[in-house]
Residue, then its C-alpha position, 0 to 999 in steps of 0.5 A: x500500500x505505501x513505500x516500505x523497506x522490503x516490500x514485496x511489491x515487484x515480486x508479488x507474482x512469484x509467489x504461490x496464490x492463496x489457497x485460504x479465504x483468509x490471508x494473514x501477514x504476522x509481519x505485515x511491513x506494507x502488505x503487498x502480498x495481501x494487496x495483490x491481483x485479487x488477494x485483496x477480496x479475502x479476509x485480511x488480517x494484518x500483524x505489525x509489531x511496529x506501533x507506528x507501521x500499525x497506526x498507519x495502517x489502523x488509520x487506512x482501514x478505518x477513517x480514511x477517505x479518497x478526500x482524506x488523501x487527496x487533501x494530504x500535503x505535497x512534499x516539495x524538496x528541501x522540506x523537512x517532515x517529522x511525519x513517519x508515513x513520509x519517513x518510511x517513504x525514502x524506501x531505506x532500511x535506516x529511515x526507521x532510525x530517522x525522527x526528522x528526514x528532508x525532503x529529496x527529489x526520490x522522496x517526492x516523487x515516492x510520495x507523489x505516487x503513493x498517494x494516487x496508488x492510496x486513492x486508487x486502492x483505499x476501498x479495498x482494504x476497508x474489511x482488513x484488519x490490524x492487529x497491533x503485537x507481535x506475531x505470535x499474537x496472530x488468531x490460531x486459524x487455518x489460512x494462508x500465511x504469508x510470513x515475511x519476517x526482517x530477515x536474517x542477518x544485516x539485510x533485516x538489521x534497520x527495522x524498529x523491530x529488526x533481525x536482531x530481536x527474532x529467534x528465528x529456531x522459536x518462529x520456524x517452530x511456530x510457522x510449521x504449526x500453522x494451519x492452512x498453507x504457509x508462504x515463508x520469505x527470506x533471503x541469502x542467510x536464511x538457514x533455519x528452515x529448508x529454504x528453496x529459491x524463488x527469484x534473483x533480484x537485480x540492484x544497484x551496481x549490479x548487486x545480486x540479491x536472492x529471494x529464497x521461499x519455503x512452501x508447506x501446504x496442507x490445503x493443496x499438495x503442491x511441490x515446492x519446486x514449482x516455485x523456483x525461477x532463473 
């Protein structure tokens, strides 16, 4: 739904569809599974650990409007803004440290184009749910679980609620337990379930990143190769 620091936005469509009518992110970030072709439609509900990442979100689904949004404030570089939905919008991991961030042309353009996607998209999320905890607090339901925790390592060092505060033997324990079908996200040092690999990333300076998926399904047996992609 908004700029976010691991969103999944650009490699939604490599993951499995829901199988689930309920769709849960215990980490919830931005969403961009949920918000997907027709995910959207199902029963959502959203857990974010981070009070401010969840006010934002209990604020879309609750009172929002397309004229709350469109009468939102345009950033213009050289501003200065204290406002975490504009923070997060310059897309970096260390904008969760930031109480005060200037306005770039990167961040301008960022939030130009988030907020036609909020107007554009705002309808769809009203019948979501967000649950302020951490995931563990998640409803112990059948669903499809798309967990896309910080991930391990550095690359998940810069959240308020970072890779360091996660004991990923305790959540790959709780993941196989769910019920319904799971989608479990992580990269390069992911090592503490038997991750496969879903796509390589291409970034800045010809850096490489790899995307790597573990799939368990009980609703429809479905082999975790068929999510591999060169």
């Amino acid at each position: 739904m908004f700029y976010y620091y691991g969103r999944k936005k650009q490699i939604a469509k490599y993951y499995p569809s829901p199988n689930c009518e309920t769709i849960i992110e215990p980490f919830a970030g931005a969403a961009a599974y949920s918000l997907y072709g027709d995910n959207w439609k199902k029963r959502i509900i959203l857990v974010e650990k981070d009070p401010r990442v969840a006010e934002i979100w209990r604020w879309f689904i609750g009172e929002a409007s397309v004229s709350d949004i469109q009468q939102l404030p345009d950033l213009k570089v050289g501003d200065h803004s204290t406002e975490f939905l504009h923070i997060i919008h310059a897309a970096t991991k260390m904008a969760f440290k930031f109480k005060r961030i200037k306005v770039t042309p990167v961040l301008e353009r960022n939030w130009e184009i988030s907020k036609r996607v909020f107007a554009e998209n705002i309808y769809k999320i009203k019948h979501w749910k967000i649950i302020c905890g951490d995931y563990s607090e998640a409803p112990d339901i059948e669903a499809t679980w798309f967990i896309d925790p910080p991930y391990k390592g550095d690359p998940g060092m810069g959240y308020g609620y970072g890779s360091n505060l996660l004991d990923y033997t305790k959540l790959a324990t709780w993941a196989k337990s769910r019920k319904g079908e799971v989608i479990f996200c992580e990269g390069e040092n992911g090592d503490y379930l038997p991750f496969v690999s879903l796509v390589l990333l291409k970034g800045v300076a010809g850096k490489t990143s790899q995307e790597k998926i573990f799939y368990k399904s009980y609703v429809q047996k479905t082999k975790p190769e068929l999510f591999y992609s060169n």
